[in-house]
N, C-alpha and C positions, 0 to 999 in steps of 0.2 A: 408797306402800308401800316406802318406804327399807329398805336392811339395815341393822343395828345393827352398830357397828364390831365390838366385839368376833367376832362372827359371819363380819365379811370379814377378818380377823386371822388366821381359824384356818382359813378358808377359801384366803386366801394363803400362809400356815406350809407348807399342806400340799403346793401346787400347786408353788410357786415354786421356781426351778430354783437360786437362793444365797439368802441369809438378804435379802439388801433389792429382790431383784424387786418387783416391782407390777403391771408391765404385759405382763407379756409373754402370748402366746397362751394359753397352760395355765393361768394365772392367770383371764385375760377369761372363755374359756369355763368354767370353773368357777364363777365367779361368777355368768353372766348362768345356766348349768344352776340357780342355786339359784333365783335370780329367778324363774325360769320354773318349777318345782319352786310355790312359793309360790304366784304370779300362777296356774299352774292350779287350785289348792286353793281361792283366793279365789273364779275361777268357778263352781266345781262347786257352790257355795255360791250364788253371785249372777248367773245365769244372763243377767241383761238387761241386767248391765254391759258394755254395746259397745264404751264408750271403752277400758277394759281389756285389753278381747278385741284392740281394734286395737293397744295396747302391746309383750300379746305374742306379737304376729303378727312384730313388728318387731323385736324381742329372738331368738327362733329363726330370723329369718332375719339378723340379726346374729351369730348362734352359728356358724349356717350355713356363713357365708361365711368365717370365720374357722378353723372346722375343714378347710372344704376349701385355705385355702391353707396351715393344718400340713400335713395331708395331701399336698401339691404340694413344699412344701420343704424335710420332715422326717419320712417313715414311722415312721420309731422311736418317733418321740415322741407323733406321734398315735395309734399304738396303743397306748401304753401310757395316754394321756390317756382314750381311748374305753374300754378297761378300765377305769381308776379311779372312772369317773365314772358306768359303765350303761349308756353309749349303743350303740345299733344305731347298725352302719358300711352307709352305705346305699351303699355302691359298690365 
């Protein structure tokens, strides 16, 4: 279940902190939220798909750890990331 470029285009336009970021934290978690976003909707539909379920076990706990070290070496940005995006700040 790949994204379509166009998709991670406008999903990086939005995040990215100058016009040719790609990689940075706000970007990753943005992206893997949409993954996860998706990969949920597929289960709620395919309930027995386990291989999936272990995909995105490992994608939220990739978001995870990636919000807690915005959170460790930039508050600013991770609040304003966890506003943009929906997420409950679980600390």
């Amino acid at each position: 279940m790949a994204q379509d470029s166009a998709k991670k285009k406008e999903i990086t336009s939005a995040f990215a902190r100058n016009p040719k970021d790609t990689g940075s934290t706000e970007v990753q978690v943005a992206l893997l939220s949409d993954r996860i976003k998706t990969l949920t909707d597929h289960l709620k539909i395919n309930k027995k798909d386990h291989s999936s379920r272990l995909g995105l076990r490992k994608m939220v706990s990739h978001r995870k750890r990636l919000l807690s070290y915005l959170k460790k070496s930039d508050f600013k940005r991770y609040a304003t990331l966890i506003d943009k995006l929906g997420l409950k700040d679980r600390g």
